[in-house]
N, C-alpha and C positions, 0 to 999 in steps of 0.2 A: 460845823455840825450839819448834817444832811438828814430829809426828812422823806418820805414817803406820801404818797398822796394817790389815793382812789376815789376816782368820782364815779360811781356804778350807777348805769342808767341802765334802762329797759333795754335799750338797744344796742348800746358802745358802752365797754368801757375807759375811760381815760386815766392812766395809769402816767403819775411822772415823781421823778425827784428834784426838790425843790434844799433851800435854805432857809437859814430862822428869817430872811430878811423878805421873805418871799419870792426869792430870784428862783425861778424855772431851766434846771439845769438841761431835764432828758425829759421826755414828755413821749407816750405812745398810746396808741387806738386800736382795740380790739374790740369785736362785737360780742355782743352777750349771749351767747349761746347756754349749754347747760351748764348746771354748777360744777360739775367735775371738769367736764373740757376748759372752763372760762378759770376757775379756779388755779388748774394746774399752770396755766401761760400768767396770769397776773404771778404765784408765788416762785415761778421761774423770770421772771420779769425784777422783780424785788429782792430775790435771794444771792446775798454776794456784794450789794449795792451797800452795804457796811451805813446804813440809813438809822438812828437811834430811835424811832416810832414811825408808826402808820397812822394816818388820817386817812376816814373811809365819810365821804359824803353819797348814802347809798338812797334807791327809790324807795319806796315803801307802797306799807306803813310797815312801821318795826318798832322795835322794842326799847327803849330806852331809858326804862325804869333799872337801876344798877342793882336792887333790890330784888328783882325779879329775875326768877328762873331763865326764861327766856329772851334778856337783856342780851342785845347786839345780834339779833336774830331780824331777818326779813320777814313779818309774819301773813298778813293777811292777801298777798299781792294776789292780781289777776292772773301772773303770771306763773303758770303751777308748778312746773320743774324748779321754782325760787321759793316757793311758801312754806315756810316754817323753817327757813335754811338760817344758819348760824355762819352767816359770815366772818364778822369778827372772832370767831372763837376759832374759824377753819385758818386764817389769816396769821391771829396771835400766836398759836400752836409750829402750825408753821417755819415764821420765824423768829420765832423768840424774844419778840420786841412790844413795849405796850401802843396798844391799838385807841386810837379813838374814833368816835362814830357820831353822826346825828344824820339827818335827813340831806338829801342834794340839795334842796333849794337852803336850807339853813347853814350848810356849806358854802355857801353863795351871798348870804346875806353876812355871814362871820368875814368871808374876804373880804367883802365890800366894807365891814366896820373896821377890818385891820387895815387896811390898804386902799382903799379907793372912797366912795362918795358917801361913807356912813360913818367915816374916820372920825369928823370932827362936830359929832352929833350926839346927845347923849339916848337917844333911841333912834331907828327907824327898822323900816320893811322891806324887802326884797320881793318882788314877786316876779316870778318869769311864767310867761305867756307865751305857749309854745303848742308842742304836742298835749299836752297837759296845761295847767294852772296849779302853782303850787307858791304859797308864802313864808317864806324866815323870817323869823321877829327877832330884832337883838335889841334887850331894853337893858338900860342899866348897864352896861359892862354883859352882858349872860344873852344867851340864846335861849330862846322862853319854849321849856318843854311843861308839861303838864300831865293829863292823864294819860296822854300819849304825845302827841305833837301836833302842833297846825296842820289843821287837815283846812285852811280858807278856801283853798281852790272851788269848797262843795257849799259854799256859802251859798242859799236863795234866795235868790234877785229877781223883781219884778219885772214881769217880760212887757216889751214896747207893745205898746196897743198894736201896731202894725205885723208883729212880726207871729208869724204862725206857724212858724217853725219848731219841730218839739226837743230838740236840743236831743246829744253825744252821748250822755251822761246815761248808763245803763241803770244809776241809781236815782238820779235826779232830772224832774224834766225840765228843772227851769233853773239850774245851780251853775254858779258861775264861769265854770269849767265847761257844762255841756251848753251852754249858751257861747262861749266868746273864746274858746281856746280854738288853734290852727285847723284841727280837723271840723268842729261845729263851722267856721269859713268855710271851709271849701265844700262840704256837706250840703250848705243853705244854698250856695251861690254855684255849685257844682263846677267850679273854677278851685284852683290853688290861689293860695292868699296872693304870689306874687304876679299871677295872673290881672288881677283886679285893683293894681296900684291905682289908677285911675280913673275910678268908679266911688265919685264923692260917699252914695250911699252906702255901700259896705261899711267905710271906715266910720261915718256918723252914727250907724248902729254899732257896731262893736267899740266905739268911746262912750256910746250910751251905757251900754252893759260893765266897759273900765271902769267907768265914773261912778255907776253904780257901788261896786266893790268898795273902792278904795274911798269914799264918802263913810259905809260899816268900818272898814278898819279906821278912818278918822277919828270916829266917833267911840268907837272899842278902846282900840291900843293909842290914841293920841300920838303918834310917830311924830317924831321931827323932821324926818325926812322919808318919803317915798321914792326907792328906786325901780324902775320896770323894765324887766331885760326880756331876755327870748327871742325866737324866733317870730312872731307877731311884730313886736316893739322894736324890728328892721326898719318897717313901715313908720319914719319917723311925722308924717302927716299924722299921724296920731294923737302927739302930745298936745299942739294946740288945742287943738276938740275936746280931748279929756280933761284939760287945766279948764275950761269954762265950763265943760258940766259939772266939773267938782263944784265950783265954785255957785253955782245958778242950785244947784241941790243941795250945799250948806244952806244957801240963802240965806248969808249973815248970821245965823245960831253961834257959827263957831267964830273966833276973833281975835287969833295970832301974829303974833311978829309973821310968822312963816307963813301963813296962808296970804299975807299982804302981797308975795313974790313966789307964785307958782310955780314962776321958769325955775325957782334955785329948791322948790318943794320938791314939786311931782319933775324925777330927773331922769331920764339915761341909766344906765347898768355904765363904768367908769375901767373897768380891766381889762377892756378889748375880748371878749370872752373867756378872760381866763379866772373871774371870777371865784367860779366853782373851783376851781384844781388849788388856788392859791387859801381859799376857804378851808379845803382841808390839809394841806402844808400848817397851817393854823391848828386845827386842831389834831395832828400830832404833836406839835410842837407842848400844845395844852394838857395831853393827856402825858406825855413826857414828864413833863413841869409836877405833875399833879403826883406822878410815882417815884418822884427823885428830891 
């Protein structure tokens, strides 16, 4: 059985078909242009490909209340030719198959629990650090939706006495995202992140501002395991620095088996990037499952 998978970002989309076992047959990248143009190449893309559902891990925010009107709709995005656009429904219609959906980055955290470093956990977190900051939670067996979805990325974190910098974020001047995602880098330091591998300081402040984060979700969602992937989290100088400021800013409160072995807590993204596209191979495979 063959499954469908859309990872729809702001800028590319990644479009492949996959099997229940997760194996990546065909895999393609088209950029996100408007909804008609972008729409008609994905559903000419997938039409024919005899695929029994679609998995759509889309940007947001959107709609994921199944009760609601608006369910499988892209709603509030920055991006205005996308906002209030009903993806899934343009998708379903289409071809004739049932569609599932949640957010990209919980597309990412779902691979990562079916197939890679959140397999053999009974919760953890995904967070990628990238162009954005965005978190998947998978507790329990489930992907944690609520009145809408994790929105962590906009979490406020308290800025370094040093840094005077007012952060990315058009909504937030000190939120997690407009402090420590790829473009807040190269903003402050008016270098690209991988300009600056070299440059102890960069990366001490931005594990300040990681350690920050992922200390609230400690404490919040009590994760068994944290994964951190993205475009940032190339930069593997990172992970030491943020495994000791986690730990120096528990400062013992907290007292786990897992927190004793940071190297096996705070880890790598484990799918070689393919994460996200296998995350939602997953969840058509789930919404499948759910109408048969």
């Amino acid at each position: 059985m063959f499954f469908g998978a859309l990872e729809a970002g702001g800028t590319k989309m990644v479009l492949a078909i996959g099997n229940e076992n997760g194996e990546i047959i065909d895999q393609k990248s088209i950029p996100t242009r408007a909804p008609a143009e972008t729409m008609n190449e994905i559903i000419t893309y997938f039409r024919g490909k005899e695929i029994a559902a679609l998995g759509i891990g889309s940007f947001g925010p959107i709609d994921l209340d199944r009760a609601s009107k608006t369910y499988g709709y892209i709603t509030s995005t920055p991006k205005l030719d996308w906002r209030n656009y009903d993806i899934t429904g343009t998708l379903r219609n289409a071809l004739s198959i049932p569609v599932g959906f949640d957010t990209d980055v919980n597309a990412s955290a779902l691979g990562e629990a079916t197939w890679g470093g959140l397999k053999d956990v009974p919760s953890g977190i995904y967070i990628t650090i990238g162009t954005g900051i965005g978190v998947g939670v998978y507790m329990n067996g489930e992907l944690l939706h609520g009145m809408l979805h994790p929105e962590a990325g906009h979490i406020l974190l308290s800025r370094h006495p040093e840094d005077h910098f007012g952060g990315v974020c058009p909504y937030h001047s000190n939120c997690f995202e407009g402090l420590a995602s790829g473009p807040s880098i190269e903003k402050r330091w008016n270098k690209k992140a991988y300009d600056l591998k070299d440059q102890p300081e960069v990366w001490e402040l931005e594990a300040y501002y990681i350690a920050q984060g992922l200390v609230n979700f400690i404490l919040t969602l009590s994760p068994h395991r944290i994964i951190l992937g993205g475009g940032v989290m190339h930069q593997e100088q990172l992970f030491p620095w943020i495994r000791s400021q986690v730990a120096n800013l528990l400062n013992g409160y907290v007292q786990t088996a897992q927190l004793e072995d940071m190297d096996t807590y705070i880890v790598p993204a484990s799918l070689d990037g393919n994460q996200g596209i296998m995350g939602c191979i997953q969840l058509a495979k789930l919404e499948f499952n759910r109408q048969h």
